[in-house]
C-alpha positions as CSV (number, residue, x, y, z in Angstrom):
1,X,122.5,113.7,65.9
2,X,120.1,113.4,68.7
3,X,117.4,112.4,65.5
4,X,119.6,109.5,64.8
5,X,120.1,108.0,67.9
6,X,116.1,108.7,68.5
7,X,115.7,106.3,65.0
8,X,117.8,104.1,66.3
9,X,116.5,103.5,69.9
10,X,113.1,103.0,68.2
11,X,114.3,100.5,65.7
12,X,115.6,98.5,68.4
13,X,112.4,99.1,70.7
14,X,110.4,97.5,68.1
15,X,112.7,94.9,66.8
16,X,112.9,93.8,70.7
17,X,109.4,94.0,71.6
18,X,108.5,91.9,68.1
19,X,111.0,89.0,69.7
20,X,109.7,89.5,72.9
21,X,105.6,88.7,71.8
22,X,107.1,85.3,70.0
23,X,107.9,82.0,71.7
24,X,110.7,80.1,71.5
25,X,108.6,77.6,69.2
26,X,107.3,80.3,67.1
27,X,110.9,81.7,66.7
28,X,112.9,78.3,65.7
29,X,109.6,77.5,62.9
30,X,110.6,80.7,60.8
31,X,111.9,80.2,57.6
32,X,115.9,79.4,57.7
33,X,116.2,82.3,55.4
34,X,115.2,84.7,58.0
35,X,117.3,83.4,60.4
36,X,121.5,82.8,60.0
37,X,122.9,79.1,60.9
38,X,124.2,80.4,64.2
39,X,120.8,81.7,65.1
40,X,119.4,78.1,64.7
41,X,122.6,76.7,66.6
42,X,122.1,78.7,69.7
43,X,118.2,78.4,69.6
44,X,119.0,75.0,70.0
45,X,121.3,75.1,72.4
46,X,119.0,77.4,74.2
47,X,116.4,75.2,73.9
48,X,118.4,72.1,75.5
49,X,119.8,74.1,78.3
50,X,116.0,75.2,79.0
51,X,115.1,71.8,79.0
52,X,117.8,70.8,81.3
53,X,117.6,72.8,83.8
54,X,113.8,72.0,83.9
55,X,114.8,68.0,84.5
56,X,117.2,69.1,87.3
57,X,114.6,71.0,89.2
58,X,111.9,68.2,88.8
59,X,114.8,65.7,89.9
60,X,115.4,68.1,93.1
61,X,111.7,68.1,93.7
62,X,111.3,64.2,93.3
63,X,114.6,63.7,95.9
64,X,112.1,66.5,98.5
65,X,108.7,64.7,97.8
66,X,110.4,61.0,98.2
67,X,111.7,62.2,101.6
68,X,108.2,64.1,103.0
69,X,106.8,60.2,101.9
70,X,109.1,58.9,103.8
71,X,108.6,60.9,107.1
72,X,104.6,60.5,105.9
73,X,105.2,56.9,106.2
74,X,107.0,56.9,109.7
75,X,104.3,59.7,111.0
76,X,101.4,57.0,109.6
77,X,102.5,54.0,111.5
78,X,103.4,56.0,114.5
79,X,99.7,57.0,114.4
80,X,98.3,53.5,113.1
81,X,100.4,52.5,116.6
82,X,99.5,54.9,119.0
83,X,95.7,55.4,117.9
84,X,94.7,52.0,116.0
85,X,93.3,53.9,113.1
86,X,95.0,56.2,110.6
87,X,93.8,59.5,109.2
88,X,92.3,59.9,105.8
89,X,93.0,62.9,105.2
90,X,97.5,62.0,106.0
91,X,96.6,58.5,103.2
92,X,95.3,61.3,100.6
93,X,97.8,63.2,101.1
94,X,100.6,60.9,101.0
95,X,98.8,59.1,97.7
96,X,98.8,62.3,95.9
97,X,102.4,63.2,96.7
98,X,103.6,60.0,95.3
99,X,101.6,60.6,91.9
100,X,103.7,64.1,91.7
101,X,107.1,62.3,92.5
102,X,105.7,59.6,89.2
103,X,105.3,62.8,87.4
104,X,108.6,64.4,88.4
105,X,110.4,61.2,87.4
106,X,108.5,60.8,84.0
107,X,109.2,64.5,83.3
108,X,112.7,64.1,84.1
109,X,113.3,60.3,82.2
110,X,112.3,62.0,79.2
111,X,109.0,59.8,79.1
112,X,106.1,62.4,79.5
113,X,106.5,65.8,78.2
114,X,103.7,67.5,80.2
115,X,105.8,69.5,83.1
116,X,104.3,68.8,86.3
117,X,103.1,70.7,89.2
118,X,103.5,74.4,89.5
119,X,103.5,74.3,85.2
120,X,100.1,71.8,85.4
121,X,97.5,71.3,88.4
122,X,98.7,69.4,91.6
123,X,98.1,65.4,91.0
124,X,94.3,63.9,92.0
C-alpha cells in the first residue's frame, strides 16, 4: 500500500514539476490533442485575467506618478520663485517620471505590449 501511494506521489511530483519548467506560452502552443477544450478555455481565461490585473496595476501606478508630477511641478516653481533658478537634477527627474506615466498608459490602452518599469528598466 505504502508502494502505491509512493508511485503515485512521484507521478504527480514529476507531472507538476514538468508544468512548472513551462510558460504559459509554451503551455497554450501544445498540440490541442494533448490538451482537452476546457484546458484551452481556462488557459485563456487565465491568460486575460493575468493580463488584467497587469493593466490595473500600471493604471494605479500612472494615477501615483501623475500626482508626484504634480507635487514636482508645485515644488519647481516654488523653487524657480524663491531661488530664481531651478534644479537639474528635480527637471530630470520629473521628465523621466512622465515617460514612465506614457508607458503605464500605453501598457494599459492596449497600445505597447512591453510592460513597463519594474518588468523593463526605469525610462531615460
Amino acid at each position: 500500500m505504502n508502494e502505491d501511494n509512493k508511485d503515485i506521489n512521484e507521478e504527480f511530483e514529476n507531472s507538476d514539476n514538468s508544468l512548472n519548467n513551462q510558460s504559459d506560452d509554451e503551455i497554450t502552443s501544445q498540440p490541442s490533442e494533448a490538451k482537452s477544450a476546457d484546458d484551452q478555455i481556462a488557459l485563456k481565461v487565465f491568460k486575460y485575467f493575468k493580463e488584467f490585473i497587469f493593466c490595473v496595476a500600471f493604471l494605479i501606478l500612472a494615477w501615483m506618478s501623475f500626482w508626484v508630477i504634480v507635487v514636482l511641478s508645485i515644488l519647481s516653481f516654488i523653487v524657480r520663485v524663491v531661488d530664481s533658478g531651478q534644479l537639474s537634477e528635480l527637471n530630470e527627474f520629473s521628465r523621466r517620471l512622465s515617460l514612465y506615466l506614457k508607458e503605464c498608459l500605453l501598457f494599459s490602452t492596449g497600445n505597447n505590449d512591453q510592460k513597463p518599469f519594474p518588468f523593463e528598466k526605469f525610462p531615460d
